[in-house]
N, C-alpha and C positions, 0 to 999 in steps of 0.2 A: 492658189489660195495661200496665205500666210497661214503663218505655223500657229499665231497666238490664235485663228480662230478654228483650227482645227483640234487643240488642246484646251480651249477654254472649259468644258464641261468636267477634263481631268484631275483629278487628286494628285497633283505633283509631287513627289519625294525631293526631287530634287532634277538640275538641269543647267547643261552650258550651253544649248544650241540658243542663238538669237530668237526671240519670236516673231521679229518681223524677217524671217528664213521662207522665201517664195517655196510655196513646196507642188510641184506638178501632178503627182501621185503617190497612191498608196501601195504597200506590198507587206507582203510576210513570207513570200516563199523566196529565199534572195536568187533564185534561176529565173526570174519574172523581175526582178528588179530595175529598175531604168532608171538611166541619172535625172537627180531632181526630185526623188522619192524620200517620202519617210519610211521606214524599212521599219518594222516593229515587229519584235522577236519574242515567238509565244512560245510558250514550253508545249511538246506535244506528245504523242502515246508512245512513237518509237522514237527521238529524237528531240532535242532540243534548240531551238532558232536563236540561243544567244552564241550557237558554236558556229553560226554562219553570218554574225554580225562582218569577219572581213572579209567572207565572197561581197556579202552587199556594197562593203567598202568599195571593192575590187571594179563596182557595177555604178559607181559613184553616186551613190546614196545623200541625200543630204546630210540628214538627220536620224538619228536611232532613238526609237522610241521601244526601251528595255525597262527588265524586272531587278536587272546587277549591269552595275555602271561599268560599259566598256572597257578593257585596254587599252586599246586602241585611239588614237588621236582623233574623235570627232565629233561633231556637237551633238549633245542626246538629250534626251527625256528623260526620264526616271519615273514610273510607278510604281506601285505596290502589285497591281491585277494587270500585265498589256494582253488580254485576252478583251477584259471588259471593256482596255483604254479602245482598243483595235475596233471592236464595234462602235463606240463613240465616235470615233474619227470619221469611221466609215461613212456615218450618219450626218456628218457637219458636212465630209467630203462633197456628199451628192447632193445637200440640201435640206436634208431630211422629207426625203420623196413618200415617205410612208404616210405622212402628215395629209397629202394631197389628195389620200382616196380613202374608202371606207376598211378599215382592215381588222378581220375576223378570224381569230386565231381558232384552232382545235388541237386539244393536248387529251392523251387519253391511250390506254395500250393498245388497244382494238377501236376500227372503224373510224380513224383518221381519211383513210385514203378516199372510203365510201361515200364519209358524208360531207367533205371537201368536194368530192366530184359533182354529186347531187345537188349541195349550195350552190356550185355556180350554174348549174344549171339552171336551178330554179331562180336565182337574181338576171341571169340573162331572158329565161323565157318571162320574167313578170314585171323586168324593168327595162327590159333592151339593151343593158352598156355593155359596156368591153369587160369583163372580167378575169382578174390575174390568178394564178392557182399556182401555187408552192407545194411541193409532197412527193411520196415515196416513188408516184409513177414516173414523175419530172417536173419540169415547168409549162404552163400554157397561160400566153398573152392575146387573149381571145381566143382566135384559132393558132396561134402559133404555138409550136410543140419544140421545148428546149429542152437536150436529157439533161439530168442532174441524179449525182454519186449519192448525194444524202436528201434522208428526207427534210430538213433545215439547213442550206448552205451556210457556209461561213460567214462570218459577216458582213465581208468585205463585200461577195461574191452577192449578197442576200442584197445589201444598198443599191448596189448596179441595177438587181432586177428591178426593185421599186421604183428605178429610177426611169429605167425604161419604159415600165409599166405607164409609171405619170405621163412621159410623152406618149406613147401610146391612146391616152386618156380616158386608162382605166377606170372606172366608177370604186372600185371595189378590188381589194386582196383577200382572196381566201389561201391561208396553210395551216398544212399542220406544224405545229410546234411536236416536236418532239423532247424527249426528256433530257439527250444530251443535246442540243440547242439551250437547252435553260440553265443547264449545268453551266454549261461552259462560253457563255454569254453570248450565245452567238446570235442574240435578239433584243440585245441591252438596248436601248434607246429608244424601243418599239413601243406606243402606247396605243394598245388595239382597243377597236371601238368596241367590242364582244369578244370574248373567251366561253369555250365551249368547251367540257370535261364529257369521254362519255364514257370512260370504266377502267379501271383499273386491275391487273392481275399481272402475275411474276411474268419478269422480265427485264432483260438488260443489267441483271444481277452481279454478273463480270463487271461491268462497269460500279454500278449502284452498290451495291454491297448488303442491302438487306432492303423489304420492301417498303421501312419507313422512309430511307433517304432518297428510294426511288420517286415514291408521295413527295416528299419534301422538294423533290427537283422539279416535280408537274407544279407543285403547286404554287411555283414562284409565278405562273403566268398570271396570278389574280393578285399581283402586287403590281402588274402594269398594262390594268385593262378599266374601259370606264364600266362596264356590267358583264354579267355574266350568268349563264344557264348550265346548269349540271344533269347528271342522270340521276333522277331519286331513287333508282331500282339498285345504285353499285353502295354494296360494303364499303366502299372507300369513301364514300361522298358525305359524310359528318365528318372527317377527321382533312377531307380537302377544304371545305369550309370553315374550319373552326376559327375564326380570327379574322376572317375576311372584310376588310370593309368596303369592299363595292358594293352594290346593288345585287344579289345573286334570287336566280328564279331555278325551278327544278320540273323538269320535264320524265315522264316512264307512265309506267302502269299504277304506280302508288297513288292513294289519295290525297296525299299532300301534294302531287304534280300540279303546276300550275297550267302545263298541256299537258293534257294526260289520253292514253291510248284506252279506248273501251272496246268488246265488241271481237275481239280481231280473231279472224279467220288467215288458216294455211293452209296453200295449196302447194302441187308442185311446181307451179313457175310465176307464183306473186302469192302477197301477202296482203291482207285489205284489212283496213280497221277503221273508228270514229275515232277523229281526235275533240277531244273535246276542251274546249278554251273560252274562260267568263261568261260559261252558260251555253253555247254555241255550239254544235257537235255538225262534224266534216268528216263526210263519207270517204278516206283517202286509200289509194290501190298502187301500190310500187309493184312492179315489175320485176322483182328479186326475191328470192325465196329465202326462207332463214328466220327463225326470230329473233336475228340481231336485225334484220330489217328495218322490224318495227321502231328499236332505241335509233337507228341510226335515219331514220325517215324524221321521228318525233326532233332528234337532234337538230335536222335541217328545219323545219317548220319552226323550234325555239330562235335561232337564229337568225330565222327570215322575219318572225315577228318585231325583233330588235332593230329590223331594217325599213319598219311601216308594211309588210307585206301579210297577207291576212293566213289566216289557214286554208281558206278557200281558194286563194290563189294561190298558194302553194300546192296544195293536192290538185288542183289541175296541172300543172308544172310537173310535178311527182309520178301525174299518170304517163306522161311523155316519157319520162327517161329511161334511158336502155343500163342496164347494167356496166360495171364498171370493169374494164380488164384486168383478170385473174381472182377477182370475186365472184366464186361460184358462178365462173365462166363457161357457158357448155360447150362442146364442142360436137362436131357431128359425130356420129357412128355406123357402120355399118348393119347394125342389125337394132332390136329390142332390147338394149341396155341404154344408159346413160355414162357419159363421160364428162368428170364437172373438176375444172381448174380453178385450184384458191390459194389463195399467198399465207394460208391457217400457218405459222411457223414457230406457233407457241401455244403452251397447254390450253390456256382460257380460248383463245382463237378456235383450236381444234376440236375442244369440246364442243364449242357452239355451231361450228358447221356441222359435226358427225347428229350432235341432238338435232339440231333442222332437218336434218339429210330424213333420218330416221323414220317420220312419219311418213313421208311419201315414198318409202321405198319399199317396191312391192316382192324383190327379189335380196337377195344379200346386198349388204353395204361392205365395200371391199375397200379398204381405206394405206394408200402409198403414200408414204414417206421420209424424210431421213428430218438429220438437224446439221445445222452449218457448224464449220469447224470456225476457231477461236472464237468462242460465243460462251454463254452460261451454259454449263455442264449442268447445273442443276435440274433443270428441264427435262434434258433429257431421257431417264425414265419415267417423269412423270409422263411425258409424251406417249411413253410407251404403255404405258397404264389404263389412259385415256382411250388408245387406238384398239389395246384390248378390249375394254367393257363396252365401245360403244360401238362398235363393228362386228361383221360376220367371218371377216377375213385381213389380216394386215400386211402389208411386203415393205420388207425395210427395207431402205434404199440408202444412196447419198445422196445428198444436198447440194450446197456450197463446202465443201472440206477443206475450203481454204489451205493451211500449210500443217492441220494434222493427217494423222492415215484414214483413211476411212472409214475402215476394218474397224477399229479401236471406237468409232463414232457408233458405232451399228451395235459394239457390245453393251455402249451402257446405256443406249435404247430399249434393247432386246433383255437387258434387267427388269425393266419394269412388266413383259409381257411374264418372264418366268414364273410358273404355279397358275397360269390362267389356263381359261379351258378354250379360250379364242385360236385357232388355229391361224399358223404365221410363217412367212415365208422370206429370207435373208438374200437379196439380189443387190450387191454393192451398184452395180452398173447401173446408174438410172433409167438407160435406153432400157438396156434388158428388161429390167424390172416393168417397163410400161409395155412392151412386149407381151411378157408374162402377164401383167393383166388382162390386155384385150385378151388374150389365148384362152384367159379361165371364165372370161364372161359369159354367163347365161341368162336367157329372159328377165326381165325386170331389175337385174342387178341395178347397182350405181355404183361407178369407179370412180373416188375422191382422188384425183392428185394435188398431195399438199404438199405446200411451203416454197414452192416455186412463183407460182403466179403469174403476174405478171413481167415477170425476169423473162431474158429471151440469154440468157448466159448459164452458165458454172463456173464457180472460182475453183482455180485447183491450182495448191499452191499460190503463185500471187499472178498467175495465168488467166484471165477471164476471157475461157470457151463459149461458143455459138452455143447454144441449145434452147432452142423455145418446143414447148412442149406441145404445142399446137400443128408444128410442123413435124413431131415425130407422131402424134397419136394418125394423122392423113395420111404420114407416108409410109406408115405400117399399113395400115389399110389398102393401101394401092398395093400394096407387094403383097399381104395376104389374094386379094381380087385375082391378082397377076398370076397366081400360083393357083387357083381356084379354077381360073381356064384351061 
């Protein structure tokens, strides 16, 4: 591809590289680079890519496409944003494959993952296509399962999949947008057919800096979507709107919903309610407990509506689907308790599983967790706060500790239980600690483990260990058995 049509969309600063410069490929990591590439060097969290402009040399690069005009002797680019440029390119690179299918963005703190999974479900079970899925559990191009590090890849990495996708012949992209995806452009060029908000609460504060900027980064997705549906039930949903000029529709339990949830019954393994839409009311029954259910079932039905899909073909769609992994995921047990895996990793999340859990549980609610190292510290004793009021028992644990101590992670958790009357127990070892569970479980308990989920890792330090929690709660079990005979 020539260089002038890969730049064309760019705000030039300035520039000596030819444009009619054949260019083979993209890069930004210059250890991936390969001669013939445009190498574009983005500033990043620990490191900066204008200080590996001459490894790229080195890898004979065409062209540099920077922020601060090279040293070095060789033809470049010049913009103001190569973060933004980097997406653009990406976008010209492949074609702009995003264009070729239907694509449905969800940005929102909570229930990304839930009601991404459920979408495609419900567009495969009432349309038949092929549908792409972007988000925190991975990638899937139909049945195909691609992991992925974040829940928005990079840009670069983002155009591939669409692109693959199209061959493929996707009908449809559903992801989640995340907050730093919007930040840091790594969806620039993207014009989604539907944007989807479903609530907002503290989070990604290390990054964001206070909860308006946080809002301000979700809410760039409705500056490049042709309509959109929001949650009328979230505090944040007048101040995500306020200026919007799309088309925006509002889905919850409110009166002003344009789908709106009546009616709704909780049990302990689904939630059933009437949605009701232009009159029309649809008996619908998901298979997932929780009264985030209900916003994240209404979420999929707004969206499906935006696709020609009725409410009644959606809640037949909705009755089929199984839950999604690490979302108040059960696992077996040995005896008369419950054991329920959720990726809860933040106070609003936590809240809302331990208040669902609450009603159906007929014995204590024993609620394990920790919180990941380098992350928002603020959090963390609210976490704690939450795990006290809304539980009968808490066991701190570790998380992800990434490259702080543990220890240190556990105390300014166990700050926010301090002066409560909830009894709590401090087991850094995660294994241990889910040990310690099973051991204290009696009749009708429910054992929450949060904030793992669907992870089947630990980071510890910049190490990421084996651990899925699924294969520790069985294989405790087989060695209590083991021991039992």
């Amino acid at each position: 591809m020539k260089l002038k049509d890969l730049i064309a969309p760019l705000e030039i600063v300035s520039m000596t590289a030819d444009p009619e410069t054949e260019i083979r490929g993209l890069s930004y990591d210059s250890r991936r680079t390969e001669e013939g590439d445009l190498f574009v060097a983005i500033r990043g969290f620990e490191t900066d890519g204008h200080r590996f402009i001459p490894r790229a040399i080195e890898k004979r690069a065409a062209v540099i496409l920077c922020e601060v005009a090279p040293e070095q002797d060789i033809p470049y680019v010049q913009v103001k944003d190569s973060r933004h440029a980097l997406a653009l390119c990406s976008c010209a690179f492949y074609g702009n494959p995003s264009a070729k299918m239907r694509v449905i963005g969800i940005t929102g703190t909570s229930g990304k993952t839930s009601v991404s999974t459920l979408l495609k479900h419900v567009l495969e079970e009432t349309r038949g296509p092929k549908v792409g899925m972007i988000g925190t559990t991975g990638i899937q191009i139909g049945q195909e399962e691609i992991p992925s590090e974040y829940t928005t890849p990079e840009s670069l990495e983002l155009q591939k999949l669409f692109a693959h996708m199209a061959k493929e012949n996707c009908s449809h992209a559903v992801m989640e947008v995340s907050s730093h995806a919007l930040a840091l452009s790594r969806v620039a060029g993207i014009k989604f057919d539907t944007a989807l908000f479903t609530n907002l609460s503290q989070d990604h504060l290390d990054f964001h800096g206070t909860m308006e900027d946080y809002a301000l980064a979700k809410k760039k997705i409705f500056s490049q979507c042709r309509s959109a549906w929001v949650n009328a039930d979230d505090s944040w949903t007048p101040f995500m709107t306020e200026g919007v000029i799309c088309p925006v529709r509002r889905f919850g339990t409110a009166e002003e919903a344009a789908l709106r949830a009546e009616n709704v019954r909780f049990y302990p393994d689904r939630v059933v309610f009437d949605a009701v839409y232009e009159g029309g009311r649809t008996e619908t029954v998901l298979h997932i407990p929780g009264t985030f259910s209900v916003a994240n079932a209404l979420a999929v039905m707004a969206a499906a509506l935006s696709e020609g899909i009725s409410p009644e073909e959606s809640a037949r769609a909705l009755a089929t689907a199984h839950g999604v992994k690490g979302r108040l995921e059960s696992v077996p047990t040995d005896g008369n308790y419950h054991i329920l895996i959720d990726y809860s990793h933040k106070p609003d999340a936590l809240e809302k599983v331990l208040r669902s859990l609450r009603p159906t549980t007929a014995g204590r609610l024993i609620c394990l967790f920790g919180c990941g190292g380098d992350r928002d510290r603020l959090k963390r004793p609210l976490m704690g706060k939450i795990a006290a009021e809304l539980s009968d028992l808490v066991i701190l644990t570790s998380d992800n500790p990434r490259t702080e101590e543990p220890e240190r992670i556990i105390d300014e958790i166990q700050a926010g239980l301090e002066g409560t009357s909830t009894p709590w127990i401090r087991i850094c070892d995660r294994v241990e600690a889910i040990h310690r569970a099973i051991d204290l479980a009696q009749d009708g308990d429910v054992i929450l483990l949060a904030g793992k989920g669907h992870e089947d890792y630990q980071i510890v330090g910049h190490e990421k260990r084996h651990m899925d929690e699924r294969e520790l709660v069985a294989g405790y079990l087989r060695e209590r058995e083991t021991k039992a005979l």
